[in-house]
N, C-alpha and C positions, 0 to 999 in steps of 0.2 A: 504493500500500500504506500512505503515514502516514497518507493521510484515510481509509482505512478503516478504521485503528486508531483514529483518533482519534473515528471516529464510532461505535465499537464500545467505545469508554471512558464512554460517556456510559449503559450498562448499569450498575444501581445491585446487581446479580446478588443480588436479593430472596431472600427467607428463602420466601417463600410464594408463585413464583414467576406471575401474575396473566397472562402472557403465553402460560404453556403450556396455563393451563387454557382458552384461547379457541384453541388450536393442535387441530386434528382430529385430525391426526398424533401428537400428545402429543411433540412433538418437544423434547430439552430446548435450549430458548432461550438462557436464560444461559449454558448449558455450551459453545455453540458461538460465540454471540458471545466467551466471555470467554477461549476459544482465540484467536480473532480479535485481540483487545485485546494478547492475547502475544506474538503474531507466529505462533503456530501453526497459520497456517490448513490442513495435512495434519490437524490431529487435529480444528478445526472442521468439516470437511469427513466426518471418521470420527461422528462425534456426531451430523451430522446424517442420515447413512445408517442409524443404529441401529433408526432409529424409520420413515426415509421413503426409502423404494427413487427418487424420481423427485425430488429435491429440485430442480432445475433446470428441470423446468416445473411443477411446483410454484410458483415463487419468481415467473413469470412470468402464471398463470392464478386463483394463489386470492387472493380478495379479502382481503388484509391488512388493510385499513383497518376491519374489521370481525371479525378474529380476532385474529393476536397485536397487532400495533400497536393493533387498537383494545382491544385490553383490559391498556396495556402502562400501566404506572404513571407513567411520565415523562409521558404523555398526559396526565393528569389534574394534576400537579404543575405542568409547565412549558408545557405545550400542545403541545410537539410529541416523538410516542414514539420509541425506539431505532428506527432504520430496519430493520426486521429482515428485509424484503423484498429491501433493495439489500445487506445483507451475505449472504444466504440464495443471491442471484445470483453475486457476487462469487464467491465458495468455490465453490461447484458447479461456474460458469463455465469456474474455472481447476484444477477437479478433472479436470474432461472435456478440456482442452485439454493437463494434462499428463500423464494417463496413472493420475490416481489412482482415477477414477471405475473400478469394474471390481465384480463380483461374486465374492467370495470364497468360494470350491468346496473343500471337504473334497478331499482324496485319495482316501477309498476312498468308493464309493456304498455305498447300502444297498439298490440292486436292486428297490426300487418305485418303480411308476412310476403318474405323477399326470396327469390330464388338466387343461386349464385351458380351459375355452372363452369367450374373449373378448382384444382382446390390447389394452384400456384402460387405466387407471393400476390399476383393481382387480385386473385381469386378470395384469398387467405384475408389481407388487408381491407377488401370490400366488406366480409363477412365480418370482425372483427369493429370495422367501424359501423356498421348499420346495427351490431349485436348493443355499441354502448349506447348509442343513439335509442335505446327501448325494442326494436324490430324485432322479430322473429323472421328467422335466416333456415332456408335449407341449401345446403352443397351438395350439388348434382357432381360425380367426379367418374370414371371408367373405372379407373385403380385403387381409388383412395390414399395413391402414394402421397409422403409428407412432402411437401411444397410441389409436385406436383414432376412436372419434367422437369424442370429444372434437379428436385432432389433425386429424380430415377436419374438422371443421364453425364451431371457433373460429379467428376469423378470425387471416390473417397479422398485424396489427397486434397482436395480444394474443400469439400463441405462431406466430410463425413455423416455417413445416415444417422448417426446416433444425435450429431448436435441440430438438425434437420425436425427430428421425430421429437427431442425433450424440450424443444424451443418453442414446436407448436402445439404440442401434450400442455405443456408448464401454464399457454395461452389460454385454449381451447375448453383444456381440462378444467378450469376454472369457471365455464359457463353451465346452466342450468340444464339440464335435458329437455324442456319444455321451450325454452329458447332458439337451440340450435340443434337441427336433427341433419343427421347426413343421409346421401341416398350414394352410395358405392355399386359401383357396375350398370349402372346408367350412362350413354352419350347420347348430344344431342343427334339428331337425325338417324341413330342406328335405332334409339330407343325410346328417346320421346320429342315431340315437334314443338317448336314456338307457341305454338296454336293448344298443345295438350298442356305448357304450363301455365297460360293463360286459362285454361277451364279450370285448374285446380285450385284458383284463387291468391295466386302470386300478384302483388299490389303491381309489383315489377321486376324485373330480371337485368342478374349482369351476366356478360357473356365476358369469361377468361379462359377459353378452351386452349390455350396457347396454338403453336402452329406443330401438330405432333408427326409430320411426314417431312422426308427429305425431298430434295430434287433431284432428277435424275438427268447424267450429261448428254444434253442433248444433241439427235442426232446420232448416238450410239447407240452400234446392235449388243444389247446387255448379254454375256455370256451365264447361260444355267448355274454356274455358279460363281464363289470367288468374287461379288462383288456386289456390297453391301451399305446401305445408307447408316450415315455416323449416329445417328439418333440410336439405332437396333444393337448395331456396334457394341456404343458405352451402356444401353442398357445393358444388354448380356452383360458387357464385363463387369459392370457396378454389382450384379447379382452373383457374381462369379461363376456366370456359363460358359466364358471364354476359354478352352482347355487348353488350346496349343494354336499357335498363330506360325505359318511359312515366317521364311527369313526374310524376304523380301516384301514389303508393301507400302502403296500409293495411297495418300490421302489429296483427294482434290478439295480445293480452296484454302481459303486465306484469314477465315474469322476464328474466334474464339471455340467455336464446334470444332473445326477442323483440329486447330493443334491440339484439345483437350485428347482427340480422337488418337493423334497422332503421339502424343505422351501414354498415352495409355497403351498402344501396341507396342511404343518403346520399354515402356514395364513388364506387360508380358513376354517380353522376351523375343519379338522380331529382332535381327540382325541389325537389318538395315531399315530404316523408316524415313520416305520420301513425302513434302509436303511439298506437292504440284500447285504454282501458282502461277496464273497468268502475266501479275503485276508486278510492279518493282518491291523489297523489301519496305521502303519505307509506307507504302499505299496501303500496307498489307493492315485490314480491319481488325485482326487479334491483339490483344492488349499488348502491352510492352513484359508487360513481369510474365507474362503464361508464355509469349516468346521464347526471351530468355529462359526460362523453367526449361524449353522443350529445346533449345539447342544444349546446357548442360547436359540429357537426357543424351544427346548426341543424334539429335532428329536433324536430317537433311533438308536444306531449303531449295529447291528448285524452282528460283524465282524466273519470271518473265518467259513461262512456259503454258504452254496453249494444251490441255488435254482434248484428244481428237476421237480417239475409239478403242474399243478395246481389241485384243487377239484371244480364241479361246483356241485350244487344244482340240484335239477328237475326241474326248469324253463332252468336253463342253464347259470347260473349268480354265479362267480365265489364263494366259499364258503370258502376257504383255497386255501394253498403254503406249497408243500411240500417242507422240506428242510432237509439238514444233515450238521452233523460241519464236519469240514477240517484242517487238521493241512498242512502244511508248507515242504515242499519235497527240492531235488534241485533247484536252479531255472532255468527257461525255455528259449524260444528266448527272449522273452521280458527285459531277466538280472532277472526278478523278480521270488522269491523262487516258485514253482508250489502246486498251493494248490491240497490235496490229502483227498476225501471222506474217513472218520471214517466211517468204517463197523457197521452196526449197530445202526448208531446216526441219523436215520431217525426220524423225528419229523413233526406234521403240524400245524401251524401258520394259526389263524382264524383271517381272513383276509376277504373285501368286495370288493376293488379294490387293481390293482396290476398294477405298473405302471416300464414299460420296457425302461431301460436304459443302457441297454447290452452294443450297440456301435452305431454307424448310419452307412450307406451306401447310396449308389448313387440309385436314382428309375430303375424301369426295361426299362424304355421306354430310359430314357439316357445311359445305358448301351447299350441298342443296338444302338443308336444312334451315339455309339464312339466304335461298333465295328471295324473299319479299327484303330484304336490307342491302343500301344502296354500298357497293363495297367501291374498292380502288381499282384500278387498272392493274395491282400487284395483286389483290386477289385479297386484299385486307380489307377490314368493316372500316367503312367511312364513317367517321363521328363530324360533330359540329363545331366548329373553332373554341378550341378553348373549353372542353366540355367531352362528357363519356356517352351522353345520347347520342342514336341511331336515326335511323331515320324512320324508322317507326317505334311509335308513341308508347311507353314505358320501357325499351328494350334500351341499356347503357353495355358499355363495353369497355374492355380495358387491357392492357399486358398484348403480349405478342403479337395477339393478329389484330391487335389496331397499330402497334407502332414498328413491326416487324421482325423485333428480336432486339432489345438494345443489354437494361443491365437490371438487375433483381429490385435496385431502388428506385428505379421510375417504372418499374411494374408496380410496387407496393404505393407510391404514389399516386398511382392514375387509380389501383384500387380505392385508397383512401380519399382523395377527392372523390370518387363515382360514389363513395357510401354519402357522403354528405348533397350532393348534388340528388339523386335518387329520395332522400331521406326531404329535401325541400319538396323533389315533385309530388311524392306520396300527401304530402301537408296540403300541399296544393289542390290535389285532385281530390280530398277527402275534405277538405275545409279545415284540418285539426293541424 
């Protein structure tokens, strides 16, 4: 407890706070570190719940180094920022271990009741703030896994299941049974429609289904086997179905899925492990710390490289990844330079598994499912500026397939505002 006071002294608790405006969460920073600094840590631990239902995998999963620490002024003065990750742990840690962590429930209900379908950090944080607000909440979820894909698919080294499962036991477990009822093995559109949670008397619905399928390289004839989307991947291995991996394998893409994917075949024990990217290193969307993690790991970069198709063998089991280098064009909608196939620079990479981590997208069954909801041209639920409603009238949304995959704190955030936004319309629509 003195070194975490005394590392929580070294907050200069800014006038114009530079730490929270890189916080998704908008969690106030100073205000909890500077509890911290007091000895307070029951009232840091209250400060940081105001804003973030999940603070403890939170503190474990979002890339700090590039939100508040990286936008934290000491960073820039002395080179190294307030640690705001390890006091962020600390508090939570021993909020959940001593009994503070809990969701605080009105007394009386106010007799609506709110659907949640997904039980993610967006899912989780909707649920949690409509539970304090008086509501009665049911979680519609496939799996019932703790934080949802997220806790199934990143690996034990970054958020082990145990801290995942006691974080939202420690929450959850603390509400009434009459409150908050789960429905496990339910999805939408395989098993109940828009239209059936509206007959069962949901005031109104949030949709956090996350986006639970990968994309597949387009334009490729997929080989029977030997290659596999990174989602299926890290489940299996998080579960420990992964028995034995070839020496050899290809991970395409460049985000945070890919390398997780790609560290994790490096654990299991592939030889060699190639992370096929079309773009330059620096363009590359994977944080900078899971980077580094996965080059100590001794994972190969195959930067500015084009994957084109695969080769299968005569069983039908992939053999090769054909690929060609790319140089660097204008750049595209994404602001990023557009990488452009070298004529000529076809090559094939002998390879046994090839693990697809292109982008994810939402299943076909949910997609029809929210055909009447106006979505994007990427295939996401279009909401309203600044706001979790849809475009039809009590249906709000949040986390992945509204904003495409970013980080666990502005899932929990667009949860946390959609409880309170949903909690106005409800007041609204009832007169109370």
């Amino acid at each position: 407890p003195d070194e975490v006071r005394r590392l929580a002294e070294t907050c200069r608790n800014c006038v114009e706070p530079t730490c929270v405006t890189g916080c998704p969460a908008q969690v106030d920073i100073p205000g909890f570190v500077t509890a911290i600094a007091e000895g307070d840590e029951r009232k840091a631990y209250e400060v940081l719940r105001r804003t973030n239902a999940l603070p403890e995998i939170c503190s474990l999963i979002c890339p700090a180094e590039v939100q508040c620490e990286g936008n934290c002024i000491q960073r820039y003065l002395t080179g190294a920022p307030v640690p705001i990750r390890l006091l962020q742990k600390y508090v939570s840690e021993k909020a959940r271990r001593e009994g503070w962590a809990k969701v605080n429930i009105p007394e009386k209900t106010t007799g609506k009741h709110v659907a949640v379908l997904g039980a993610g950090p967006a899912g989780l944080a909707c649920a949690i703030g409509l539970l304090e607000r008086g509501h009665e909440v049911t979680i519609f979820d496939p799996t019932g896994a703790a934080a949802g894909t997220a806790g199934a698919t990143i690996p034990r080294e970054r958020l082990p299941e145990a801290v995942a499962t006691d974080e939202i036991e420690a929450l959850l477990g603390s509400v009434p049974t009459d409150r908050l009822h789960w429905s496990v093995g339910k999805a939408l559109g395989r098993d109940l429609t828009l239209a059936d949670l509206k007959k069962s008397g949901f005031e109104a619905v949030f949709l956090a289904m996350g986006l639970s399928e990968g994309t597949a390289l387009p334009g490729a004839a997929k080989p029977a086997t030997g290659v596999v989307d990174a989602l299926s991947f890290l489940r299996d291995a998080k579960k420990g179905n992964v028995a034995a991996l070839p020496e050899s394998v290809a991970v395409l893409g460049g985000g945070n899925t890919a390398i997780d994917a790609a560290s994790t075949a490096k654990r299991l024990g592939a030889r060699d492990v190639y992370i096929v990217y079309r773009r330059s290193f620096t363009e590359m969307p994977g944080w900078p710390s899971e980077r580094d993690e996965a080059l100590k790991l001794g994972v190969h970069f195959l930067i500015l490289t084009q994957p084109i198709d695969y080769l299968a063998d005569e069983s039908g089991a992939v053999s090769g990844l054909r690929v060609a280098r790319t140089r660097l064009g204008e750049p595209d909608d994404s602001g990023r330079r557009r990488p452009e196939v070298v004529k000529g620079s076809e090559w094939v990479m002998d390879v046994r598994l090839v693990i697809e981590a292109i982008g994810q997208r939402a299943g076909a069954d949910v997609k029809k499912a929210l055909c009447d909801i106006e979505m994007t041209s990427g295939g996401l639920i279009k909401t309203a500026f600044a706001s979790a409603a849809t475009s039809v009238g009590g249906v709000f949304a949040g986390g992945d397939i509204v904003n495409g995959g970013t980080t666990a704190a502005r899932a929990v955030h667009e949860g946390y505002s959609a409880a309170a936004e949903i909690d106005e319309y409800i007041a609204a629509k009832t007169g109370k």
